[in-house]
C-alpha atoms as a printed R data frame, in Angstrom:
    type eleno elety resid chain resno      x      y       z
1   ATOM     1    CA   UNK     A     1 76.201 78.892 -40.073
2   ATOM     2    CA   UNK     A     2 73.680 82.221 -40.563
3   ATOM     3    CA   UNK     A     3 76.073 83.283 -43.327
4   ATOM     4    CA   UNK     A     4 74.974 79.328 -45.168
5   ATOM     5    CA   UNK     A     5 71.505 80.147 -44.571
6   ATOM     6    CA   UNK     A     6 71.580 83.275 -45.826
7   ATOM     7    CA   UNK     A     7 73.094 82.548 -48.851
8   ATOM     8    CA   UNK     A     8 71.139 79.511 -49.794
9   ATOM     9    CA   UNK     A     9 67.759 81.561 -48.797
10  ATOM    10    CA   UNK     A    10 68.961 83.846 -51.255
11  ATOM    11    CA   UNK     A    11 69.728 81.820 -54.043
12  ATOM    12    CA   UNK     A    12 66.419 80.324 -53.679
13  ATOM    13    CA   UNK     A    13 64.788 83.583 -53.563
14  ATOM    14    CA   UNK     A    14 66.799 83.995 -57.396
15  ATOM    15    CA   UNK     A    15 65.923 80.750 -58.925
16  ATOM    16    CA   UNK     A    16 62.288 80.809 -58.509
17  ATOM    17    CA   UNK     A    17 62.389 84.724 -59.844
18  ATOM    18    CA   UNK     A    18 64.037 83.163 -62.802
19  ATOM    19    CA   UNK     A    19 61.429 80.338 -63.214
20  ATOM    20    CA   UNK     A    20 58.430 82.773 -62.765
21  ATOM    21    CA   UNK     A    21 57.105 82.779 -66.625
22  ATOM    22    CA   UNK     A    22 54.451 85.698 -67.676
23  ATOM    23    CA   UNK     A    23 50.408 85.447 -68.576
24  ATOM    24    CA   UNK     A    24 50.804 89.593 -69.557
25  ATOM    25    CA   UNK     A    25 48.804 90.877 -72.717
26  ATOM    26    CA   UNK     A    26 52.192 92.571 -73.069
27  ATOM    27    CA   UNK     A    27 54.755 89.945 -73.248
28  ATOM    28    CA   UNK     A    28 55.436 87.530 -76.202
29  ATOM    29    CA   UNK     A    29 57.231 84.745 -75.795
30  ATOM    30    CA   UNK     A    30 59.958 84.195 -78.032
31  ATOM    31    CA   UNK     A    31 58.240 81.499 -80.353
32  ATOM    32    CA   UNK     A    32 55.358 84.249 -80.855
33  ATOM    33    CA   UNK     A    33 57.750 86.516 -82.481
34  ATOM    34    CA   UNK     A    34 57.105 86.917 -86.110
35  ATOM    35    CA   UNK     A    35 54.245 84.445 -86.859
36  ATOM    36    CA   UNK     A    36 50.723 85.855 -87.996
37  ATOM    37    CA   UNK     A    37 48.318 86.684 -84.990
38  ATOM    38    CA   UNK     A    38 44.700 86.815 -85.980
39  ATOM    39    CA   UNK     A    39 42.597 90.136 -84.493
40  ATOM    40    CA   UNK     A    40 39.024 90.179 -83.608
41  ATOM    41    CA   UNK     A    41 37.810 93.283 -81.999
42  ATOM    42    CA   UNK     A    42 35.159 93.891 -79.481
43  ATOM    43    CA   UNK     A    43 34.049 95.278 -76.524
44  ATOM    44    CA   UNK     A    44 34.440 94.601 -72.556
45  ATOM    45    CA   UNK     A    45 31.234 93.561 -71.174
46  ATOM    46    CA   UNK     A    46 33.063 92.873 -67.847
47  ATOM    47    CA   UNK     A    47 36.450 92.676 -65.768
48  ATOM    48    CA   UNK     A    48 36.826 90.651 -62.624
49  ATOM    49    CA   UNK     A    49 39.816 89.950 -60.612
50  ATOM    50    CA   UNK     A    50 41.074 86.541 -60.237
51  ATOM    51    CA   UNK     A    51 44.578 85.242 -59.095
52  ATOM    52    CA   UNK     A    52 46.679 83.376 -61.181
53  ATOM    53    CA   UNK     A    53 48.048 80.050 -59.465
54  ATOM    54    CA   UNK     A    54 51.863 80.075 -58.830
55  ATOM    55    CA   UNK     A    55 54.216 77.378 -60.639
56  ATOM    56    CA   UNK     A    56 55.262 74.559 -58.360
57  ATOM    57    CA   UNK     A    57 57.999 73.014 -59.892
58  ATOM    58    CA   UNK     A    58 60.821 70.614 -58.731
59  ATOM    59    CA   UNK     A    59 63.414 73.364 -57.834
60  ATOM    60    CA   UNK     A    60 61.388 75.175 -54.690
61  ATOM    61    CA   UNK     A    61 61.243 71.970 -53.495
62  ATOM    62    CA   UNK     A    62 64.873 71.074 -53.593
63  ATOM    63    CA   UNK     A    63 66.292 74.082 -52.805
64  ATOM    64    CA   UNK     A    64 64.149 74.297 -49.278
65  ATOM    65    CA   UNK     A    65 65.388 70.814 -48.922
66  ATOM    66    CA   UNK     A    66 68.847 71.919 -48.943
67  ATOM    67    CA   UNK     A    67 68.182 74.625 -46.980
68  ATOM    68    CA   UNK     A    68 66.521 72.548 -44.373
69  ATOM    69    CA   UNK     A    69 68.952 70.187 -44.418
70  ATOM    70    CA   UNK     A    70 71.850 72.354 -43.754
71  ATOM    71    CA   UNK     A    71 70.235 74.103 -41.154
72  ATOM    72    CA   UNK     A    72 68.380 70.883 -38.926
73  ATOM    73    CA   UNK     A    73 71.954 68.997 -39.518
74  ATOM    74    CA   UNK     A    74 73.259 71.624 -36.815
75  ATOM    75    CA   UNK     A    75 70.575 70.552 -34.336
76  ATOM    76    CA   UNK     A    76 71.941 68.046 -31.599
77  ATOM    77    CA   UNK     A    77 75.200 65.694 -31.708
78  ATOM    78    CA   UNK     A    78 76.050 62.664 -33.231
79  ATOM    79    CA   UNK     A    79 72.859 60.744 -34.482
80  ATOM    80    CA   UNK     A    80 71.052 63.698 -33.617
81  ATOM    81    CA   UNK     A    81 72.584 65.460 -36.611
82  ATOM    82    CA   UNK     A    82 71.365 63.049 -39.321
83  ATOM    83    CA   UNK     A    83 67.815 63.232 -37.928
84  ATOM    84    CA   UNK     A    84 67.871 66.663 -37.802
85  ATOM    85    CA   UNK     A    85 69.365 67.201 -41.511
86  ATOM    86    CA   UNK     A    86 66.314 64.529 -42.664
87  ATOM    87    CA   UNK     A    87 63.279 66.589 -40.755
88  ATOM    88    CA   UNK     A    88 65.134 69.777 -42.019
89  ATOM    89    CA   UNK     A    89 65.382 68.794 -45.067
90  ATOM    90    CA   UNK     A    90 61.739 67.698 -45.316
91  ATOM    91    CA   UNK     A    91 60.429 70.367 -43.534
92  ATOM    92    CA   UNK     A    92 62.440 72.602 -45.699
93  ATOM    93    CA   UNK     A    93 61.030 70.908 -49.227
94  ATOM    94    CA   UNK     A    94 57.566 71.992 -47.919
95  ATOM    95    CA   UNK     A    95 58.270 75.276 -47.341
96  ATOM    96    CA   UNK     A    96 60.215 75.926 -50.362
97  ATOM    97    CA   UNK     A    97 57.090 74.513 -52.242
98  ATOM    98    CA   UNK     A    98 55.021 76.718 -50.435
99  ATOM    99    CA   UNK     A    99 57.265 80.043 -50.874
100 ATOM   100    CA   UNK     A   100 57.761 79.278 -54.469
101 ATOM   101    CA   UNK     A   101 53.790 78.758 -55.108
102 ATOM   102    CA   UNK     A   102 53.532 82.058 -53.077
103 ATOM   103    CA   UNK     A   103 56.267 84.228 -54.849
104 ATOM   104    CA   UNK     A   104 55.016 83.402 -58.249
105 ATOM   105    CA   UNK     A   105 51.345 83.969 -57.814
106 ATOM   106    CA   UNK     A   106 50.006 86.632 -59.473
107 ATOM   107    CA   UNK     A   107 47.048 89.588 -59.436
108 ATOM   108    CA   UNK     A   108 45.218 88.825 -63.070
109 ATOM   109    CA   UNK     A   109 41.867 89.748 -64.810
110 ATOM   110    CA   UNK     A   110 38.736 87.561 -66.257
111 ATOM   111    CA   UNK     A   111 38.407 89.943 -69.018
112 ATOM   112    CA   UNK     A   112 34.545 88.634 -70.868
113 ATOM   113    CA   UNK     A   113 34.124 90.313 -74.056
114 ATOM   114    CA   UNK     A   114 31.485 90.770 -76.542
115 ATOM   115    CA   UNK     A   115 33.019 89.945 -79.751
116 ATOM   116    CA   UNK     A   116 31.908 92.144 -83.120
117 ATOM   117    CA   UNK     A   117 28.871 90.150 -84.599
118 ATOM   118    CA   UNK     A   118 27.473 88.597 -80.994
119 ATOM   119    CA   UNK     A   119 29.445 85.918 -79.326
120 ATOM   120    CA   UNK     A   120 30.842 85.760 -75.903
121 ATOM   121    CA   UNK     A   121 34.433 85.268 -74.985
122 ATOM   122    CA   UNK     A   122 36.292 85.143 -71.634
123 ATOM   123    CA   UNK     A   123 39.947 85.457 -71.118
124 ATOM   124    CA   UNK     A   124 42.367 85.309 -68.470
125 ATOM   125    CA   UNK     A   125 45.442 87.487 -68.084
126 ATOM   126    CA   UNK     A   126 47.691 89.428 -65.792
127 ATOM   127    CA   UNK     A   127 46.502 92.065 -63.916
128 ATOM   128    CA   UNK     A   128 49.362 94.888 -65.616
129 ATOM   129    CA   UNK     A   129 46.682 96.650 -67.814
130 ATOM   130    CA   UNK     A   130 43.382 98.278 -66.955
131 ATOM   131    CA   UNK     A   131 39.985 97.291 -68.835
132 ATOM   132    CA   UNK     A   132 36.527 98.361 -67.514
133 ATOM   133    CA   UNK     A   133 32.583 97.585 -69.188
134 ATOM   134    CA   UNK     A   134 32.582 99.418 -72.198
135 ATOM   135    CA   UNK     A   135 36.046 99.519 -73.486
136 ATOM   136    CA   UNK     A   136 36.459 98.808 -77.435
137 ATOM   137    CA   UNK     A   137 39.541 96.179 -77.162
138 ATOM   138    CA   UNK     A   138 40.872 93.948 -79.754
139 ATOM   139    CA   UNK     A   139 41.799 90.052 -78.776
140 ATOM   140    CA   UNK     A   140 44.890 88.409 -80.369
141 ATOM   141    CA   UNK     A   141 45.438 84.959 -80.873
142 ATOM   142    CA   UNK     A   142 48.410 83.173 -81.971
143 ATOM   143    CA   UNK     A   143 49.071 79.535 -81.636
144 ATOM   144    CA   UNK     A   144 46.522 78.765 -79.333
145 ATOM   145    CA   UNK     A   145 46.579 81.717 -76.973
146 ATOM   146    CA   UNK     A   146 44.577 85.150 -77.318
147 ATOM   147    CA   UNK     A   147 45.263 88.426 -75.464
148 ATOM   148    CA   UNK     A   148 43.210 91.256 -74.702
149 ATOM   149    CA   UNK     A   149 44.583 94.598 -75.688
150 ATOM   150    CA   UNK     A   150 43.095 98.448 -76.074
């Protein structure tokens, strides 16, 4: 039965790496490839670190379902089974909503920046690049989203 549990924990642990998308100033989605990205440049007028939600989609939720509906099914005998695979099973869809959220949430930076001739701009991305006050950087915007970059 550990040998189920372990397997199943471990295929959950691979689908919600595989569902965990990226806010980075240095990844581009595939529909960003090749289309014309506008660049204003300016300069940091301050970095602050914020967290970036995780993704709470369907899947965490089933998979801890199934998890904790194998495992409460082994609890007692007879009847005892079935009510122990349905409170294992919801029990289990918590937590697998609540380790998903978890695994996916991410370190990022509210990056405010002083844009070349005056206005003010904020903008949120992952924490895998350094800015501090000061630093000439230039935003790029595609499609409705901009990135901060040196």
């Amino acid at each position: 039965m550990k040998t189920t549990q372990l397997l199943a924990i471990g295929l959950l642990s691979l689908l919600l790496g595989a569902c965990a998308s990226s806010n980075s100033g240095a990844v581009y989605s595939r529909d960003e490839a090749r289309k014309v990205q506008h660049v204003r440049t300016g300069v940091v007028e301050s970095v602050r670190q914020v967290k970036l939600e995780g993704t709470k989609t369907p899947i965490g939720t089933a998979a801890g379902a199934a998890v904790g509906g194998v495992a409460g099914s082994s609890l007692g005998k007879g009847d005892g089974n079935i009510v122990g695979a349905v409170i294992g099973a919801v029990v289990g869809g918590l937590a697998g909503s609540a380790i998903e959220e978890g695994i996916t949430r991410k370190d990022a930076l509210e990056i405010t920046v002083k844009i070349d001739g005056g206005a003010l701009v904020a903008i949120v991305q992952e924490a895998d690049e350094q800015f501090r006050a000061g630093d000439k950087v230039r935003l790029i915007e595609t499609g409705g989203n901009t990135r901060v970059s040196h």
